[in-house]
Every structure is written in structure tokens, then in C-alpha cells.
GUFI-644077 format. One record per residue: z, y negated, x negated of N, C-alpha, C, O in turn. Coordinates in steps of 0.2 Angstrom, whole numbers, padded with zeros to 4 digits. Last residue first. Layout:
# GUFI-644077
Z/Y/X/Z/Y/X/Z/Y/X/Z/Y/X
...
END
This chain:
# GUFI-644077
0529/-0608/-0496/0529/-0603/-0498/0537/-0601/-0501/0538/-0595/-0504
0526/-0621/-0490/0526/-0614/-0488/0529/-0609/-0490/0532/-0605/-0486
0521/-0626/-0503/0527/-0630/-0499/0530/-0624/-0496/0535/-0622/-0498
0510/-0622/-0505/0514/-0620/-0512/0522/-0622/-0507/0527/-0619/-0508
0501/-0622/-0497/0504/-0617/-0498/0511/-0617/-0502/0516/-0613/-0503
0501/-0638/-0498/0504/-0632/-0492/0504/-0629/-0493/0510/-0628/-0493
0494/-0640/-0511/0500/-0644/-0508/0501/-0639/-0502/0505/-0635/-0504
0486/-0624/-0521/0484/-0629/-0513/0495/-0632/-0512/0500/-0629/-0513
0495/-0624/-0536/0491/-0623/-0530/0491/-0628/-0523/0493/-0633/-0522
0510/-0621/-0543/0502/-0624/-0543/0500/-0621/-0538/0503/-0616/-0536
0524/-0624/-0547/0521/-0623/-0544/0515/-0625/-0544/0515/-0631/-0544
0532/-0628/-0563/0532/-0630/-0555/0528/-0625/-0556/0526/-0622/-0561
0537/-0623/-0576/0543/-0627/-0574/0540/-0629/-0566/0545/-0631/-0562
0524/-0622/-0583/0526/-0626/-0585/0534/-0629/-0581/0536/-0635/-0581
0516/-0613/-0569/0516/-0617/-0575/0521/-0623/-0575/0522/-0627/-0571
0512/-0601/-0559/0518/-0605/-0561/0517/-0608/-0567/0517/-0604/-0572
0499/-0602/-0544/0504/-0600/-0553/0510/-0603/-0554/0513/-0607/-0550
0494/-0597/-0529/0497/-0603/-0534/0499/-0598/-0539/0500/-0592/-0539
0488/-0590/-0519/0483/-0592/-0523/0487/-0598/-0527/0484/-0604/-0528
0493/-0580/-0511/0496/-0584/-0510/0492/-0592/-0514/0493/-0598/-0513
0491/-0568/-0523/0490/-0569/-0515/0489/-0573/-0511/0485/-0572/-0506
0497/-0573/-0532/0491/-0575/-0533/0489/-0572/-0526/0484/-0575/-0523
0512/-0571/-0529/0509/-0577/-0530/0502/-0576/-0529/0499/-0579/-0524
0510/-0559/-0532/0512/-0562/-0524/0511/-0567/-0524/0508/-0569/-0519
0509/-0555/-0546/0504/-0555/-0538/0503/-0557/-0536/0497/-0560/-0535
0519/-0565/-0549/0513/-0566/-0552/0506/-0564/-0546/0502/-0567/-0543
0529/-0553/-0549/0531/-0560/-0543/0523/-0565/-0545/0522/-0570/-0541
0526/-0545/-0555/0527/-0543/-0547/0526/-0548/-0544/0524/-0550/-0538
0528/-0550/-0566/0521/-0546/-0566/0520/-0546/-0558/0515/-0547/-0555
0540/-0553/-0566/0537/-0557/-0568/0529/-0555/-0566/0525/-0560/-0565
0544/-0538/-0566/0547/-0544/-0562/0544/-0547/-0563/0540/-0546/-0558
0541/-0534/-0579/0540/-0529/-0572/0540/-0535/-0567/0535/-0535/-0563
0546/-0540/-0587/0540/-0541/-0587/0538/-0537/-0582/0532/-0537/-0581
0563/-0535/-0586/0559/-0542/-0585/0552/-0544/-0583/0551/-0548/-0579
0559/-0524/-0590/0560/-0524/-0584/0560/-0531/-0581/0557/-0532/-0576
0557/-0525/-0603/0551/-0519/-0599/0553/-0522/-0590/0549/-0522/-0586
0568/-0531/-0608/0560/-0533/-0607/0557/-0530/-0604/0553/-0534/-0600
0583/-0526/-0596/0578/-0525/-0602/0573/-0530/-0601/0572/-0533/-0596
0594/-0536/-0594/0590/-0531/-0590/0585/-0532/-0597/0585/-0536/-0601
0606/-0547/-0592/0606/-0541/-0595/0604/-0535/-0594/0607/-0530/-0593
0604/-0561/-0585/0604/-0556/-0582/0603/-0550/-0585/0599/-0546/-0581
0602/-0567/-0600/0605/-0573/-0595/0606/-0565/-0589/0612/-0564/-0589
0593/-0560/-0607/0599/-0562/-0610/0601/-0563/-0606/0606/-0560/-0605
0581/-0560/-0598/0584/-0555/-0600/0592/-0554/-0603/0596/-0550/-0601
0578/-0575/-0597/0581/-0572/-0591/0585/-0564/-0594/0591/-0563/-0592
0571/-0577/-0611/0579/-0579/-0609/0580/-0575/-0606/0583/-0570/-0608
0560/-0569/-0609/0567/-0566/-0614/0573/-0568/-0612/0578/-0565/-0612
0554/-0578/-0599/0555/-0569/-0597/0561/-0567/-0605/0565/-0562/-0604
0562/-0593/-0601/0555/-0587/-0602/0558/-0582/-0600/0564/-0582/-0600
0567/-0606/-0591/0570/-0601/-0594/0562/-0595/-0597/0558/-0593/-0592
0569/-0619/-0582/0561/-0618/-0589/0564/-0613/-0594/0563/-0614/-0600
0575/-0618/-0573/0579/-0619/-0580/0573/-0619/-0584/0574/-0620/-0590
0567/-0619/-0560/0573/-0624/-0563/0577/-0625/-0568/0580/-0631/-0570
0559/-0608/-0563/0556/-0616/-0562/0560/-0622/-0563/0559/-0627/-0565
0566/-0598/-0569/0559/-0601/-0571/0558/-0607/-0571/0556/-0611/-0576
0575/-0596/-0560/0578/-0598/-0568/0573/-0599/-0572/0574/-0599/-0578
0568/-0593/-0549/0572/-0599/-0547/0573/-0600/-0555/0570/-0606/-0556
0564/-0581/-0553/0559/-0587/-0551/0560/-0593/-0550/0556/-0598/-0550
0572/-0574/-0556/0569/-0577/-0561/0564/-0583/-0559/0562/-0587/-0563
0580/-0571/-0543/0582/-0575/-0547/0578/-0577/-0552/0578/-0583/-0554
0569/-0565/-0534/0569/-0572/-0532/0575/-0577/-0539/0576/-0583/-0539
0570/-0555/-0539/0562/-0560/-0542/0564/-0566/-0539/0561/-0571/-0541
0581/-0549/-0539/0579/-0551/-0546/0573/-0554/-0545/0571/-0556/-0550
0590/-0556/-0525/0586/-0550/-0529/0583/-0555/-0536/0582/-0560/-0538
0601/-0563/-0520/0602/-0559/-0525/0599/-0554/-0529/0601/-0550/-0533
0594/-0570/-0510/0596/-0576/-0519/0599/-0569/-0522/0599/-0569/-0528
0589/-0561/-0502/0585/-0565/-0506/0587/-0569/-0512/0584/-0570/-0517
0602/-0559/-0498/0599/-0553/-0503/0595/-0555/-0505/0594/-0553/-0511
0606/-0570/-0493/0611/-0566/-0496/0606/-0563/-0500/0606/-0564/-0506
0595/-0572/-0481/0596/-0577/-0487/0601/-0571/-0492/0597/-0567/-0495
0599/-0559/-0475/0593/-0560/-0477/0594/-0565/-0482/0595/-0563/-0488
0612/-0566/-0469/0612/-0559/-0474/0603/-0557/-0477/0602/-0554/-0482
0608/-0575/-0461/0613/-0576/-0466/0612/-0571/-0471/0611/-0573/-0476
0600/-0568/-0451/0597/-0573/-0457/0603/-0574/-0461/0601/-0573/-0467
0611/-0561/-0448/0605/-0558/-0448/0601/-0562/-0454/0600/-0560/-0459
0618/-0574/-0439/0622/-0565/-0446/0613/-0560/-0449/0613/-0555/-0453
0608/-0575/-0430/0611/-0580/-0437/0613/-0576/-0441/0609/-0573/-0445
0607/-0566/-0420/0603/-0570/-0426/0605/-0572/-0432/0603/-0571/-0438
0620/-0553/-0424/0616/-0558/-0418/0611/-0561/-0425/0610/-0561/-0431
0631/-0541/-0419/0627/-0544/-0422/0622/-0549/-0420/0619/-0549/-0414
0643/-0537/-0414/0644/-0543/-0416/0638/-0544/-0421/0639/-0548/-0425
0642/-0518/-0419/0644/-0526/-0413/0646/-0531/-0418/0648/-0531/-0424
0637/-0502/-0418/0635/-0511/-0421/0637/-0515/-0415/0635/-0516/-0409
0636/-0489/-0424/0639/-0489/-0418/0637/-0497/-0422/0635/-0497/-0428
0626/-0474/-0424/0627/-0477/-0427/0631/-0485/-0422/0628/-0485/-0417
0628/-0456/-0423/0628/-0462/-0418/0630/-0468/-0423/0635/-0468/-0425
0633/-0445/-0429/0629/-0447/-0433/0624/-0453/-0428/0618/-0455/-0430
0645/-0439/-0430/0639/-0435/-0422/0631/-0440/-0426/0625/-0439/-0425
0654/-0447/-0436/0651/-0440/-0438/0648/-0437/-0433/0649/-0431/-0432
0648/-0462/-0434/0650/-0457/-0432/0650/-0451/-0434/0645/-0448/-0433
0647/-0479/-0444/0645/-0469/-0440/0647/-0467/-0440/0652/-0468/-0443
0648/-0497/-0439/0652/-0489/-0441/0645/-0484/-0441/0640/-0485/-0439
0647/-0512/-0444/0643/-0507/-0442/0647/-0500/-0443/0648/-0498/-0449
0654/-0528/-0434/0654/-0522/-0439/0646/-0516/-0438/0641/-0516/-0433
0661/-0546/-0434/0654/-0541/-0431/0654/-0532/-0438/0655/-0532/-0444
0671/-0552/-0436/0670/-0550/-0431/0664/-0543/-0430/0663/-0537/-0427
0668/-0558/-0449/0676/-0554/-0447/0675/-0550/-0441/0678/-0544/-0441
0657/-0561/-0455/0658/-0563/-0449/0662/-0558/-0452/0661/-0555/-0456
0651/-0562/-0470/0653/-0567/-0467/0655/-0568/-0458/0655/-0573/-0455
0658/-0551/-0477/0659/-0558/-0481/0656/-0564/-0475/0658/-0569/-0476
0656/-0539/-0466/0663/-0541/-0467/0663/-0552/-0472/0666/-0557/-0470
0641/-0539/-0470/0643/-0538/-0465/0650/-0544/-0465/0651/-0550/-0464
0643/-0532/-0482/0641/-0537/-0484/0643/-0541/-0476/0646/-0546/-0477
0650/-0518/-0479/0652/-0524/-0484/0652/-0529/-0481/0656/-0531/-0478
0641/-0514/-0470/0646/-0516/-0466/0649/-0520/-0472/0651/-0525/-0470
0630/-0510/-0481/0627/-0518/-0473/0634/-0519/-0473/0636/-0524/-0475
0635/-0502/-0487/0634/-0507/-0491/0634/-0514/-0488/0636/-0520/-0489
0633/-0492/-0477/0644/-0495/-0480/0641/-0498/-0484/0646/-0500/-0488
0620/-0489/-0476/0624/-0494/-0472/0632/-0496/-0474/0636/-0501/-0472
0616/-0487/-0491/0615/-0494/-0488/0619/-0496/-0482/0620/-0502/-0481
0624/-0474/-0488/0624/-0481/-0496/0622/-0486/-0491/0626/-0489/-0488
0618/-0470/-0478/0625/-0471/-0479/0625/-0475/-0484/0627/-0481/-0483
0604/-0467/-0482/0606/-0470/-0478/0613/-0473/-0477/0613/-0479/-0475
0606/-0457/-0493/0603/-0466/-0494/0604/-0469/-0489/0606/-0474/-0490
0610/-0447/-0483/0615/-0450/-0490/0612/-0458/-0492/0615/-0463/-0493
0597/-0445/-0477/0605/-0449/-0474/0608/-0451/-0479/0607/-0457/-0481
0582/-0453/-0485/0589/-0447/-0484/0594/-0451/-0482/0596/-0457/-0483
0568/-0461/-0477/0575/-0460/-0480/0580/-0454/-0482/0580/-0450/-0478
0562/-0466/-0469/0557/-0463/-0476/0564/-0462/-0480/0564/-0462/-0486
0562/-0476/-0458/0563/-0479/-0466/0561/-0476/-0470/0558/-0478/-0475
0562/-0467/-0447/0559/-0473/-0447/0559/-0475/-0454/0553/-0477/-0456
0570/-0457/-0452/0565/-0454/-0449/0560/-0462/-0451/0556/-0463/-0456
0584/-0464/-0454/0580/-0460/-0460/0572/-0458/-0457/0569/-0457/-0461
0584/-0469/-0439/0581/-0474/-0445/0581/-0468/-0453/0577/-0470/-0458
0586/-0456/-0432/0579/-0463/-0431/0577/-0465/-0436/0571/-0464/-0438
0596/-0450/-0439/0590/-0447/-0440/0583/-0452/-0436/0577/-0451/-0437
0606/-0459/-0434/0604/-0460/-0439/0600/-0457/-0440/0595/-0461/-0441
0603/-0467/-0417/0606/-0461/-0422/0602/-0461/-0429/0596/-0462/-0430
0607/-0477/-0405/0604/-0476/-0412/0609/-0472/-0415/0615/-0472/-0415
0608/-0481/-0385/0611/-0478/-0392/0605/-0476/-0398/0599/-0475/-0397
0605/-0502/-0387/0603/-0493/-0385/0605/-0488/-0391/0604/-0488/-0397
0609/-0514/-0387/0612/-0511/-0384/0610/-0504/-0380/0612/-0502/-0375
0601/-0518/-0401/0611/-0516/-0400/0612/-0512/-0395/0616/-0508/-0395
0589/-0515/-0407/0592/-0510/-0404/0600/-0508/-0399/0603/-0503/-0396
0589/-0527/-0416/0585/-0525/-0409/0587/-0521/-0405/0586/-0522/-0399
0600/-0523/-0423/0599/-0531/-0420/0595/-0530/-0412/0596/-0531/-0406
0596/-0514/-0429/0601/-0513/-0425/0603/-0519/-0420/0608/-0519/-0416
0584/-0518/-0436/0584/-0512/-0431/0588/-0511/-0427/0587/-0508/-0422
0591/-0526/-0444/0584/-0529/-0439/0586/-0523/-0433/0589/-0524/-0428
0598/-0517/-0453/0602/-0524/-0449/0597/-0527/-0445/0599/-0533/-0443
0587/-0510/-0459/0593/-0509/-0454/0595/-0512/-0449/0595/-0510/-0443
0580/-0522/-0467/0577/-0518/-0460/0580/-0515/-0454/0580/-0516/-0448
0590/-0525/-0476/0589/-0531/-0469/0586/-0527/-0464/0588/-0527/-0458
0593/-0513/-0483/0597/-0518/-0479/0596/-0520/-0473/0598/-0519/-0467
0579/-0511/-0489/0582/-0507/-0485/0587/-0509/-0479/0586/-0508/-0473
0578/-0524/-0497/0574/-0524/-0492/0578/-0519/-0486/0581/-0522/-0481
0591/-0524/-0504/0591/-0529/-0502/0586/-0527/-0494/0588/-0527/-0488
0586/-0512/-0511/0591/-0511/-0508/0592/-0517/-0503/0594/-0516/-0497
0574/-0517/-0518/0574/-0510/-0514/0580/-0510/-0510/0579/-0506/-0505
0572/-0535/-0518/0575/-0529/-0520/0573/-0524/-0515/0573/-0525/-0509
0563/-0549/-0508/0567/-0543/-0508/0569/-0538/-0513/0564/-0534/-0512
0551/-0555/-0507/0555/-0556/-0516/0558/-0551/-0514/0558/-0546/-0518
0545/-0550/-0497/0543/-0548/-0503/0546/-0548/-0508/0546/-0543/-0512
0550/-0559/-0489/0553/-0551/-0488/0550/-0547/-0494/0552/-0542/-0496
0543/-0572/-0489/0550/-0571/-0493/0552/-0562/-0493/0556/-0560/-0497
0531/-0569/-0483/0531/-0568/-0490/0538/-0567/-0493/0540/-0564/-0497
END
């Protein structure tokens, strides 16, 4: 369920950096993963000079380059950097912030708007998404906690 809170850019990331995680020690060319992801290279490049950023904030050591032959080149990845940066993009996507400034700040879908400078439309977009997943998962959100079955809600 957590890969769900993800953002569009956060998801795209983590798959990457999965893909190259599994793949380190066989050559990858970017026409894999735009083939595999449903991609344009150009998206492809954004997200990956966005992984090698993100990449750099916690290991010094581990990189991701391209090639202009279009060989994507990855050292120094491993599990942990992998979970680190999954965490990363989870506390930075929008459903996992409102959801966090729902339950901890007893903030409503207006506050949040003011507090992270995003329209209503899009707040209620977020709210609406993270609502599903929830009722998939068979809990609501009332009142500042979580409802539902004691394990799932733990769980989850």
C-alpha cells in the first residue's frame, strides 16, 4: 500500500532505482526502461538527473550516469539507498503529506491548501485518492485517527 501514497514522479523514481538495483550487474539501456515504464526518454532523463540528485543527498558514493550510446551506468546501489529514497519520496508526496497533516494536525482539506499552496480542486483530488485506498484497506479517517479493523489500521 505505501507505493500507492507515491506522487507520479516519486513512483517513476523508485521503479528506476528498483530496476537498476536488480539489474546492476547487466548492461541497461534506456530504451528498456522507457519501453518498460510507458515512457519518453526525455521523461526518462528528468527522472533519472532527478534519482542521481536525490541519489547524491544520501550516499556520496553511489551514482547513476547516461551515456550518449544511451547505456545507463549505476554504482553503489544497494538496499538501504533504495529504502532511504523510497522513504524520501513517501514523506514528499502529497497524500502522504495530507494525511500526515490530517491526523497530526487535525488540519481540513482548506487548511492543507494554505499550509502547501495547491488549489481546492487539488486538495480534494488528494483527499478523494487517499479515501479509496483507504476504503480498500476497509478504514476512514475521523476525527484526527484511524478507523478500522486494529491490524489493518497498524498495517497500513
Amino acid at each position: 500500500m505505501n507505493d500507492d501514497f507515491l506522487d507520479e514522479n516519486g513512483h517513476y523514481q523508485y521503479l528506476i532505482l528498483k530496476w537498476l538495483e536488480i539489474k546492476q550487474r547487466e548492461f541497461v539501456h534506456s530504451g528498456e526502461l522507457t519501453e518498460f515504464l510507458g515512457i519518453s526518454r526525455f521523461k526518462l532523463k528528468q527522472y533519472i538527473d532527478q534519482l542521481a540528485s536525490d541519489i547524491r543527498k544520501f550516499n556520496t558514493k553511489a551514482s547513476i550516469e547516461v551515456a550518449e550510446s544511451g547505456q545507463i551506468f549505476s554504482k553503489g546501489l544497494d538496499t538501504m539507498l533504495v529504502k532511504q529514497l523510497r522513504l524520501y519520496y513517501l514523506k514528499e508526496s502529497m497524500m502522504f503529506l495530507y494525511l500526515n497533516e490530517v491526523l497530526l494536525n487535525g488540519k481540513t482539506a482548506l487548511e492543507f491548501c494554505d499550509s502547501f499552496f495547491i488549489s481546492k480542486t487539488k486538495a480534494y483530488e488528494i483527499k478523494k485518492n487517499l479515501n479509496l485506498l483507504l476504503k480498500e484497506e476497509k478504514i476512514k479517517i475521523g476525527k484526527n485517527n484511524l478507523k478500522g479493523e486494529e491490524l489493518k489500521v497498524r498495517n497500513s
